[in-house]
N, C-alpha and C positions, 0 to 999 in steps of 0.2 A: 504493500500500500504506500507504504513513504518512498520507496523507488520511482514508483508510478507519479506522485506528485512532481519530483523530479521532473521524471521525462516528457508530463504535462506542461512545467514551465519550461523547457529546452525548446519542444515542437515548434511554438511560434517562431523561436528566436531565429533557430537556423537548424532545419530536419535533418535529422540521422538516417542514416540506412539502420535495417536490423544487427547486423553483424555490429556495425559502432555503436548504435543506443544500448544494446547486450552492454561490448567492451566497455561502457562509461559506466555504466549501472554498475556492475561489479567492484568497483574501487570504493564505496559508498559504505562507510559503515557508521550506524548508531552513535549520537553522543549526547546524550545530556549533560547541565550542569545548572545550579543554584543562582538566584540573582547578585548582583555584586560579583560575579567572578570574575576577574582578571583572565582573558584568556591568552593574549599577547599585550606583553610593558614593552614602552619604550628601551631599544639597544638589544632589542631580543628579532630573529627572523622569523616571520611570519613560516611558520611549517605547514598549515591547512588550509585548503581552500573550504569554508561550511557553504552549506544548503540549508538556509533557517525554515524548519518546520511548525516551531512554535518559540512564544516571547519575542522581547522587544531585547537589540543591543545599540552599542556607539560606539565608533572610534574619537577620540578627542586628544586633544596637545594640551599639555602643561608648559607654560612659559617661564621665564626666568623668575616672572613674580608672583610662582605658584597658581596662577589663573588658569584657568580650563579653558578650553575649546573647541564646545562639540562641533568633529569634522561631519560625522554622515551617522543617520540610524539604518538601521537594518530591522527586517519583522518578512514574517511569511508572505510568499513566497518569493525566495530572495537569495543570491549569491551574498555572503559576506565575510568579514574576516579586515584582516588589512592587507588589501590590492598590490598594493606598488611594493609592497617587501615580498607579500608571496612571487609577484610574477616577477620581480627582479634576485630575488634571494636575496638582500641586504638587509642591515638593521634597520629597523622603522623607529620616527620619531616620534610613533602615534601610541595609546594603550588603546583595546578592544576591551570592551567587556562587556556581560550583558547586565541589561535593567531590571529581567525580570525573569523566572526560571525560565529555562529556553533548550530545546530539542534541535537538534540538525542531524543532517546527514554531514560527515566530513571526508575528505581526502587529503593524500600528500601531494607535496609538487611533487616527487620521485614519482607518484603513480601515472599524473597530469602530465609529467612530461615525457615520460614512457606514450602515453596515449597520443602525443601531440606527434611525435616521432613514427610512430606504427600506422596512425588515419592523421591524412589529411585536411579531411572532412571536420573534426576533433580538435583542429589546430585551427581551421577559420570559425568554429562554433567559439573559442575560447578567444579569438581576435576580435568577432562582434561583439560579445561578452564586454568586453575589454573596453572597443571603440563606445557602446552605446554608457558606458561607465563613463568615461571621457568626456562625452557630450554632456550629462547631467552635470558635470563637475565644473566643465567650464558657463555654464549656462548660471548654478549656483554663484561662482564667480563673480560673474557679471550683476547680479540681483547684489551682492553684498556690499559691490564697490558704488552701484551707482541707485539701490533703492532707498526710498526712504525707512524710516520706521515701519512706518505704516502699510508702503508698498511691501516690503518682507514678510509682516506677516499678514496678511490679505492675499499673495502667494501660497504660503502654507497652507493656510486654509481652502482657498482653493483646491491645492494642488495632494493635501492630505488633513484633510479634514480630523480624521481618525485619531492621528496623533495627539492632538490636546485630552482624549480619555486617557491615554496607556504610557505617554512619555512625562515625568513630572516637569513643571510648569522653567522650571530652573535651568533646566538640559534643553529647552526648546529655544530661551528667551539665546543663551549662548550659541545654540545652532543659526540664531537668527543673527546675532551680533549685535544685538539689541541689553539696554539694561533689564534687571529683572520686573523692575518696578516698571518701566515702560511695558515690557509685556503688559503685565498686570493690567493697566491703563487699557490696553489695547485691547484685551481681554472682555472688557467692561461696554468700551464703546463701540468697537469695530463691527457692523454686521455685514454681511454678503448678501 
């Protein structure tokens, strides 16, 4: 069943043959863990790629003056993990963790890139992967240099409504780059 969620979310992105959707399924094994868990700290290499099946996570930066900065959530159905140190193999400057207990399917690069090497197919499934990542990231970008408050979060809401039940109020206002209390504010007046 959690396989099949998987190859659910895969099919739109970019379809397998049988032979490849088999070989990708097999590398996928069960992981839960508790809220609050640190699953990769900053200077550590991302070793898994997850498939969140259930709970909400973040990756975020601690800065020199101990301030947080949630980079990106993650929540079903959903690649997650820290990106740029899995596909590059280097230390990340980021910590993952989740918010709230949370199930995945996970793999290693070793296995990812064993598959990327043996199917083709596997290797541009994990490049779309990659490139439509890219595109959210700089799109985020752009909304953070050049929105306003208000436009930021009138965004969110738009664009994930859901969020404000399941991520607390604190970790959203910092995704947004916003103060907490302007969240708050905004929380009160903003409607759609």
């Amino acid at each position: 069943m959690e396989i099949q969620l998987l190859k659910d979310f895969i099919r739109p992105l970019h379809p397998l043959t049988e032979k490849e959707s088999e070989a990708f399924s097999v590398i996928w094994v069960p992981f839960a863990c508790k809220r609050k868990t640190v699953l990769t700290a900053a200077g550590e290499t991302e070793r898994y790629l997850y498939f969140v099946l259930e709970g909400v996570q973040r990756a975020f930066y601690i800065g020199d003056e101990k301030q947080e900065a949630t980079i990106v959530f993650t929540y079903p159905p959903s690649f997650s993990g820290v990106a740029d140190s899995f596909l590059t193999q280097t230390p990340t400057s980021y910590f993952f963790e989740t918010l709230t207990t949370s199930k995945f399917l996970r793999t290693t690069y070793k296995q990812v890139e064993t598959l990327m090497t043996e199917f083709s197919n596997i290797q541009r499934l994990i490049l779309k992967t990659t490139a439509f990542a890219l595109k959210g990231v700089l799109a985020r970008q752009a909304e953070l240099q050049c929105f306003s408050s208000e436009e930021k979060f009138k965004t969110l809401l738009h664009r994930s409504p859901h969020l404000l039940q399941l991520i607390p109020h604190k970790y959203l206002a910092s995704y947004l780059g916003i103060d907490p209390i302007t969240f708050s504010k905004l929380m009160s007046s903003v409607r759609l």
